[in-house]
N, C-alpha and C positions, 0 to 999 in steps of 0.2 A: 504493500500500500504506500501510494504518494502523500503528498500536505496539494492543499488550495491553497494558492499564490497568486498575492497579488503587486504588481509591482505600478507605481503610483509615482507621476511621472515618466510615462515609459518614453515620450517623446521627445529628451533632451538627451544633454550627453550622456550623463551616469543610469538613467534609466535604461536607455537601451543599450548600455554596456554591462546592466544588471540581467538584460536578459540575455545577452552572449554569453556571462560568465555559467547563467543556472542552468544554462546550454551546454557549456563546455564542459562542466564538473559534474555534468548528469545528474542533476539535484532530484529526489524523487517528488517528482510531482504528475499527480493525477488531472489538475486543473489548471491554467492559469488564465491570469487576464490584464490587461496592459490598458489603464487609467489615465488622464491625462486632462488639463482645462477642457471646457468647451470649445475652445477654439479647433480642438486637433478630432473632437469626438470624429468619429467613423473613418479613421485614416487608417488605411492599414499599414503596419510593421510586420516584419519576418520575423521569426524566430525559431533558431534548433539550424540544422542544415539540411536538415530534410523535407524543406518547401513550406513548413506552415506558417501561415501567417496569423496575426491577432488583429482582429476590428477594435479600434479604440474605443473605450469606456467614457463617458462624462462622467467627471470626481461630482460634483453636483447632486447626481441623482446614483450615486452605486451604493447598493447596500452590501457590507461588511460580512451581514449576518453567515455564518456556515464558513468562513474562509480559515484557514490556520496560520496564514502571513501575510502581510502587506511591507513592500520594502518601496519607503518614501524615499523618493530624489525629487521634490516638487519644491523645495524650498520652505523659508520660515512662516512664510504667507499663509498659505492653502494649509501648510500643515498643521499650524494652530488652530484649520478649523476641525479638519478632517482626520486627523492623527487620535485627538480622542473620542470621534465618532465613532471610530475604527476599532479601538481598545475596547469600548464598553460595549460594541458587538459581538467582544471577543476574539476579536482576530490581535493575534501580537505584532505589533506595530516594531519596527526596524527604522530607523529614521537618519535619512544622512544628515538632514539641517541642524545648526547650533543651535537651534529653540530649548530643547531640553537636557544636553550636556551636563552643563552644572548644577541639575537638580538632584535633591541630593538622593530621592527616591526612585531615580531611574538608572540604573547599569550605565554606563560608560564603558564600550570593550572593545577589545582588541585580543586577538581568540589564540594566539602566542604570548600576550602576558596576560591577562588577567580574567582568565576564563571561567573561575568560580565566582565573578561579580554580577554575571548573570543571573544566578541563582536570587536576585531580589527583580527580577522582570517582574514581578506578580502583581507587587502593591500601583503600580501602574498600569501593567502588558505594554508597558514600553521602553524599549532599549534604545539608546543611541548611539550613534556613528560617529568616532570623534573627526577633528579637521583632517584634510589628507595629509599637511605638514609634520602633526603632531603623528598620525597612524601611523606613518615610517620612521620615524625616531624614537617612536619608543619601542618599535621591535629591533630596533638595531640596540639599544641600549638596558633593553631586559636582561638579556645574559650578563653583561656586563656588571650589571649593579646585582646581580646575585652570585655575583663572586667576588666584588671590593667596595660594595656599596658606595655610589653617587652621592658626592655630596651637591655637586655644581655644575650645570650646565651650559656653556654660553653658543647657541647655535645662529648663522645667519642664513636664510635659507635665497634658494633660487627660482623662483615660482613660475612654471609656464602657462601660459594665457587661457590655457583650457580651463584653470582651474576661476576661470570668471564668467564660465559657461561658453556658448556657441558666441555669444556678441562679443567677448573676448577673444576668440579665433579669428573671425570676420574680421575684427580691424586689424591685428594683425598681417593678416593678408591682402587686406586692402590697401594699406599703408605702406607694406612695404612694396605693391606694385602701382602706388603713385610715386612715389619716391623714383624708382627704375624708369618711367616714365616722362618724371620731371614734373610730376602733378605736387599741387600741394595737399599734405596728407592729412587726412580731416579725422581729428579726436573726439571723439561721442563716449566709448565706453570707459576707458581709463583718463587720470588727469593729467597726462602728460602723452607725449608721440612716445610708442611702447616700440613701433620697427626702429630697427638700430640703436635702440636706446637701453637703460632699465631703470625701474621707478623704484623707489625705497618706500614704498606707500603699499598696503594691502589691507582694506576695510577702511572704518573712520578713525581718526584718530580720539583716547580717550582724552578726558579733561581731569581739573587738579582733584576733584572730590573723586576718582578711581582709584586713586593709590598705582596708577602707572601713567602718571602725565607724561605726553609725550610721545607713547606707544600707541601703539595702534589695535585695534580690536584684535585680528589675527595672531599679532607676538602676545597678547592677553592670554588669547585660546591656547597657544603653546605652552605658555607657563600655566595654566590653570589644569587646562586638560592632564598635562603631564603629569601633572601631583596628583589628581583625582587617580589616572590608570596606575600608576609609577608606584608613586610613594611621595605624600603631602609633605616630607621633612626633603625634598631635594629640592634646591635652588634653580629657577631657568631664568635668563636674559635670550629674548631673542630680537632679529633684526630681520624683518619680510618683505621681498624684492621680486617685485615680478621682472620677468625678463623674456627676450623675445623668442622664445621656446615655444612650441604646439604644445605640446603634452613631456608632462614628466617633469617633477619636483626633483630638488636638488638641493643637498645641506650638508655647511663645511659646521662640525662638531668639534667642540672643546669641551673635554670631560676631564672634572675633578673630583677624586674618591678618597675613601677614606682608608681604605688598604692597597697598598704596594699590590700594582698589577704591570706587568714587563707586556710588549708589542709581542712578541712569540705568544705570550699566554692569551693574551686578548685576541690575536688569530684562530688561534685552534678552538676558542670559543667559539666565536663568530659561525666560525667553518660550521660546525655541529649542530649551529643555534635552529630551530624552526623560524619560517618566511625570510632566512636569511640566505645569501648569495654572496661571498667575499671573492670579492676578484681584486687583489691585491700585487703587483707586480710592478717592482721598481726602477720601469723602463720604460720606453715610448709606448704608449696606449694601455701599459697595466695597471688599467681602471676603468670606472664604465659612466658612462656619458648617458645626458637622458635619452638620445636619440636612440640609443639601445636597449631602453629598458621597456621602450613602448612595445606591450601587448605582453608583456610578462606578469606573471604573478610576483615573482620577488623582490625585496628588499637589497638591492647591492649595495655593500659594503666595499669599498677602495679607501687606500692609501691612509692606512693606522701607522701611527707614528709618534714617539713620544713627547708633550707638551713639557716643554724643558722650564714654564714659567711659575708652575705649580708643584706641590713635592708629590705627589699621585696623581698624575696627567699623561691625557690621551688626545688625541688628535685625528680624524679620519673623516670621510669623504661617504656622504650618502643621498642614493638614488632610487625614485622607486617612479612608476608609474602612476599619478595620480588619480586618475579615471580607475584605476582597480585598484592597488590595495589602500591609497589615500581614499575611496568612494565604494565604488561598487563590489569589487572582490571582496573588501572589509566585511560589507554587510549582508552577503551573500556564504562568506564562513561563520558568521551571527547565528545566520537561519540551521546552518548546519550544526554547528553549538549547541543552537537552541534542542532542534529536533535530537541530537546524542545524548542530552541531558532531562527535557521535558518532555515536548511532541514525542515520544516514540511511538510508530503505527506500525502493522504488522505484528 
């Protein structure tokens, strides 16, 4: 026996990479159905490779009732109305938007470190999907703090434009072929020309009553996030930079602990670790670029090396594709999680 699945949002980018992934990992499912504003109702999408497609749903009028999943990629909007529609139908809501992250009664997971914090889905029936920044940092960094415990984090990441949706792509590509054309390049989605450039700006910036004036909602989410999946007593400073990249996050890591850990030993973890991928080699190309990560499941890890500025310091180089494990593969090994531990059918 499968689960009813319903994937909400299926019209953008991480919904219909939601349904390529529960394709590809052969998720057991007896039903599904592909949700979406009114605007997209009765469009069809493919799904699976074996030709079928799914006629789009209006979120508006779907009733929840009888489902066992729904995995939101609709955004904070739709999802505050319809996320606890969904709940008290009983279907267990999976949610990529930062609407319920830091509450305190809803899971926060990442199913390589903290996969018995599901186990409080209940008093909600919803889970959340943390940022795609934070989702690869902190599996790159689990193993790590469970062998010399983290005290300090300082990471700047490298943010590709997917990760501000399809309007984020568009200008991108727009811009950079008015540019090659000699046109003047017209900014709408980001606050700055993002071709050939990169913006140190990701979300709003907060104010002096946050306690991170200066920062920006994003570098919040990483530090908040982190302590929530992590562990509340480790420090993060981070710096969030989009950059002219399609797809695939990118983050140079400076790690400070509280026990002696040598670069040999921090490999061979790595190496072992789950959702991870080190590809470490100290010569032209031995390490991985986003361009390579795109359409992978993993976490790659390059260029670990000792931070000479700290007395327990680390240094290294991390990549992951953001559309899957930053989004959609995250919350598609949730459902899987969930079903190993709760759902079991059969």
């Amino acid at each position: 026996m499968g689960y009813k699945v319903v994937v909400v949002g299926a019209t953008g980018n991480v919904g219909r990479e939601m349904l390529n992934i529960l394709a590809e990992r052969q998720f057991p499912i007896d039903e599904i159905a592909a949700v979406a504003s009114p605007r997209s109702t009765g469009d069809i999408i493919d799904f699976g490779e074996d030709g079928q497609t799914l006629k789009v749903h209006n979120i508006e009028h779907f009733d929840f009732t009888g489902w066992d999943i729904a995995l939101f990629a609709a955004g904070s909007g739709p999802t505050k109305i319809y996320a606890p529609k969904a709940a008290s139908q009983g279907c267990v809501v999976i949610d990529n938007s930062s609407l319920y992250r830091m509450e305190p009664d809803v899971p926060l997971i990442v199913p390589e470190v903290n996969p018995e914090a599901i186990d409080g889905y209940k008093k909600r029936n919803i889970i959340a999907n943390p940022n795609c920044s934070t989702a690869q940092m902190v599996v790159a960094l689990k193993p790590l703090h469970d062998e010399a415990i983290i005290k300090r984090v300082v990471v700047s990441t490298y943010q590709s434009v997917s990760g501000a949706g399809k309007a984020g792509m568009d200008e991108l590509f727009t811009q950079t072929r008015a540019i090659f054309v000699n046109d003047e390049p017209v900014i709408e989605k980001f606050t700055k020309r993002i071709a050939f450039n990169v913006i140190p700006h990701i979300d709003s910036f907060l104010g002096p009553d946050s306690g991170m004036d200066g920062y920006t909602k994003e570098e919040w989410k990483m530090t908040a996030e982190t302590r929530k999946i992590l562990d509340p007593d480790i420090e993060v400073t981070a710096t969030c930079v989009r950059v002219p990249v399609f797809v695939g996050h990118s983050e140079a890591i400076n790690i400070e602990f509280e026990k002696p850990i040598t670069v040999a030993r921090a490999q061979s973890i790595l190496r072992e670790s789950p959702g991870v991928m080190l590809i470490d080699k100290r010569e032209d190309g031995g390490y991985v670029t986003p361009v390579e990560c795109v359409g992978d499941y993993a976490t790659f890890v390059s260029r670990v090396r000792k931070d000479p500025t700290v007395e327990n310091g680390l240094a290294l180089w991390c990549v992951s594709d953001n559309l899957r494990k930053g989004a959609a593969l995250n919350a598609v090994q949730i459902a899987e999680l969930l079903g190993r531990r709760h759902l079991k059918k059969g």
